[in-house]
C-alpha positions in Angstrom: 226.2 249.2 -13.9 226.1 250.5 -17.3 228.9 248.3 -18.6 226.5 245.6 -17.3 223.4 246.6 -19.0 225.7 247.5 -22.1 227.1 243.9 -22.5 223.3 242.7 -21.5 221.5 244.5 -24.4 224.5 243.0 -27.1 224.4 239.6 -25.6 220.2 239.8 -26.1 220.9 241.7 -29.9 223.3 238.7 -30.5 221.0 235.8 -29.7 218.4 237.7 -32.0 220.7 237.6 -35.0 220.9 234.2 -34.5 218.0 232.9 -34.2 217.0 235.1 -37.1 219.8 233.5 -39.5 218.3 230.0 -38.8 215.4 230.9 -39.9 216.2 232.5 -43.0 218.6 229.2 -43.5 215.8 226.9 -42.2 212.7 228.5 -44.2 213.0 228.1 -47.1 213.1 224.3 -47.0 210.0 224.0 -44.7 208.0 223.6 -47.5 209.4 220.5 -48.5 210.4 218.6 -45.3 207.7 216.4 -45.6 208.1 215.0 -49.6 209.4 211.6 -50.0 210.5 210.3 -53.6 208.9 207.1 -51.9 205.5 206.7 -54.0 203.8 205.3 -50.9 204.4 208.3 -49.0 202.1 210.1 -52.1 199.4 208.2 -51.3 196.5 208.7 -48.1 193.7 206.5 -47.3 190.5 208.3 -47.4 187.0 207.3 -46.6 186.2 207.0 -50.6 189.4 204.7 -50.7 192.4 206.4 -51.2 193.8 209.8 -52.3 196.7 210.7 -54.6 198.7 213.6 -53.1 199.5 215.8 -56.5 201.4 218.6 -54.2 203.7 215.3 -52.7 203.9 213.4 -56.4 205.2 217.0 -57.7 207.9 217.9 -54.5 205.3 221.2 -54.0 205.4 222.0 -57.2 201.6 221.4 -58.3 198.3 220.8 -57.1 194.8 219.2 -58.6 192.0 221.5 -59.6 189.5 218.8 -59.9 191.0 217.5 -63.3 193.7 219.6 -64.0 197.0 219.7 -62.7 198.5 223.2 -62.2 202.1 223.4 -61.8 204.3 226.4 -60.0 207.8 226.1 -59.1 208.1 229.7 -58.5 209.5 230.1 -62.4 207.7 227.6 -64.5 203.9 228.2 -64.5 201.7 225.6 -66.3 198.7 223.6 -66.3 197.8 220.1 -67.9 194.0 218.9 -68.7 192.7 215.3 -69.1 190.4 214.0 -71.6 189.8 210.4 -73.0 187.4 208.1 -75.0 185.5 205.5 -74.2 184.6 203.1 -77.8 184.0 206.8 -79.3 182.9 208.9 -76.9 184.6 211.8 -75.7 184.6 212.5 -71.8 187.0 214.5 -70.0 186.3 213.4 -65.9 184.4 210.8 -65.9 182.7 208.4 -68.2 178.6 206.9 -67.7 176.0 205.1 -69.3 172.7 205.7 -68.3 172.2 204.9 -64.6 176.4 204.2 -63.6 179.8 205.6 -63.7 181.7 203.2 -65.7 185.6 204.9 -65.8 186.5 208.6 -63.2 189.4 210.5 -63.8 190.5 211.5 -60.4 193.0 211.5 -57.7 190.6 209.5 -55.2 190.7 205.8 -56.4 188.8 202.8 -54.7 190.2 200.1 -56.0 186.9 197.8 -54.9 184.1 199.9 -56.1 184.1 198.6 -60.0 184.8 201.6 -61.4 188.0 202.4 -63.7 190.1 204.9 -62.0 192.9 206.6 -63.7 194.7 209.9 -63.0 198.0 211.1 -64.8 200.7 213.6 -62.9 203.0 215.7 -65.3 205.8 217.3 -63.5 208.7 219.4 -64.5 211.9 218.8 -62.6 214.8 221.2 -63.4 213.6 221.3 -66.7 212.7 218.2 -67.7 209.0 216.9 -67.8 208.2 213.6 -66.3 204.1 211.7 -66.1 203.5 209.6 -62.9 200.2 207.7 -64.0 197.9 205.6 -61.8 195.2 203.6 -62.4 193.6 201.0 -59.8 192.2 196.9 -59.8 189.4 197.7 -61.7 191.7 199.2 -64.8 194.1 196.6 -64.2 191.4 193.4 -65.1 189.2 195.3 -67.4 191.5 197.3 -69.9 193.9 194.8 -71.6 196.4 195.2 -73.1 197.3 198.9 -71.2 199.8 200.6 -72.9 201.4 204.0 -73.0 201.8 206.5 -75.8 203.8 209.6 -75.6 205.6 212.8 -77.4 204.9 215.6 -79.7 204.1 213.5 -82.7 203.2 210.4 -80.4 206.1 208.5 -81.3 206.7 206.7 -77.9 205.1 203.8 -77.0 205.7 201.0 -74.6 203.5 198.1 -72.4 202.4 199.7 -68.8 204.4 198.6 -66.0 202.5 197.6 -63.2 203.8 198.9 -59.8 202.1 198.7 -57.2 202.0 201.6 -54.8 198.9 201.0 -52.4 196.8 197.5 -52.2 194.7 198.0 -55.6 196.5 201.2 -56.8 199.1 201.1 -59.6 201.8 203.7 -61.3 203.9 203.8 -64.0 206.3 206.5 -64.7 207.7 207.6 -68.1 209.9 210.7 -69.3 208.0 212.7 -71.1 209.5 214.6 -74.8 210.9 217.9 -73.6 210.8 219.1 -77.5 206.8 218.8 -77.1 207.1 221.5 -75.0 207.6 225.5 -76.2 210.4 227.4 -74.2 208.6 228.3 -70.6 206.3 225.2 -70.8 203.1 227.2 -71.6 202.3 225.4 -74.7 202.4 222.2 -75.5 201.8 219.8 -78.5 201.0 215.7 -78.3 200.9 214.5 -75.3 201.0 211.2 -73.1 198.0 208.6 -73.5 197.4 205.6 -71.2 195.0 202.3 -72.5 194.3 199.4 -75.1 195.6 201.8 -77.8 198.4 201.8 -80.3 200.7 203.9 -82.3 198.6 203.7 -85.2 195.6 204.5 -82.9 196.8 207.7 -81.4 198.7 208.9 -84.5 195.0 208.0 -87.2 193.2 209.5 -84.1 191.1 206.2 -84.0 189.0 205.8 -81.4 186.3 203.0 -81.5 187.0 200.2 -79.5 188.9 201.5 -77.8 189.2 203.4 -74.0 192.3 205.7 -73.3 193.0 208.5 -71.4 195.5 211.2 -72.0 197.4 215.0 -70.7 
């Protein structure tokens, strides 16, 4: 009888320790079952239109605090703000004349509303930075040409690439300049700018005429 209860109690302590070593195993990828490197997969529809996923874009790495993006990765800890111009005026989420918002800065984008959406997505990955940026239709027709600007000294510069990820919504992607960056990623200097502006624009800091938007 108490051979029996004996090999009982070590056959129950034995299915314990297993279970308990999945877990640890399993655990610490729960997290991150769901992300997809699949840019649709980033993207929700929402009753506004639809909604850019910053904790999907970044593999749980970062989330939106209205229009900042704070990034965690359990080492690196960071944060990125957005401000741009509209023909010389300075606006940092959304732009408006008088009675209308004309261009928003945000991860909700309707792409049939008329108003210019744009929203930019720095991550670091092992390392390395890297800028997601999405704008919808209404950027698309109204800001031409679109072209990107990037790097400490603003040295980078190419046309936007038009991919689209959802119907109206569009992303680009770029490296970003890893020497812009101090050591632990808490400082930075430059940055990347998206719109009708130039090398000379961004590097005179001219701004009339012209609409652009930047991290």
């Amino acid at each position: 009888m108490e051979k029996r209860l004996m090999f009982g109690l070590v056959l129950i302590l034995i299915v314990i320790v297993a279970v308990l070593l999945v877990f640890q195993v399993e655990q610490p990828n729960a997290g991150r079952d769901y992300y997809s490197e699949n840019p649709d997969d980033w993207i929700s529809t929402s009753k506004d239109g639809y909604r850019i996923d910053v904790n999907k874009v970044t593999g749980n790495r970062g989330y939106s605090s209205g229009t900042d993006i704070q990034i965690n990765d359990g080492i690196i800890q960071t944060g990125f703000s957005h401000e741009g111009w509209f023909h010389d005026v300075y606006f940092t989420n959304e732009f408006s004349n008088t009675t209308d918002t004309i261009l928003r800065v945000s991860p909700i984008m309707d792409p049939d509303d008329g108003i210019i959406d744009v929203y930019i997505v720095e991550d670091i990955i092992e390392g390395n930075p890297k800028t997601m940026i999405f704008v919808d239709e209404d950027w698309k027709n109204r800001i031409k040409p679109t072209n990107i600007v990037w790097g400490a000294t603003y040295s980078n510069f190419r046309s936007f690439q038009y991919t689209m990820v959802k119907p109206g919504i569009y992303m680009d992607t770029i490296q970003d300049e890893r020497s812009r960056f101090n050591e632990d990623f808490t400082a930075s200097r430059g940055g990347v700018a998206v719109g009708n502006l130039t090398l000379e624009n961004i590097q005179t800091e001219e701004t009339s005429n012209l609409v652009f938007v930047r991290i």
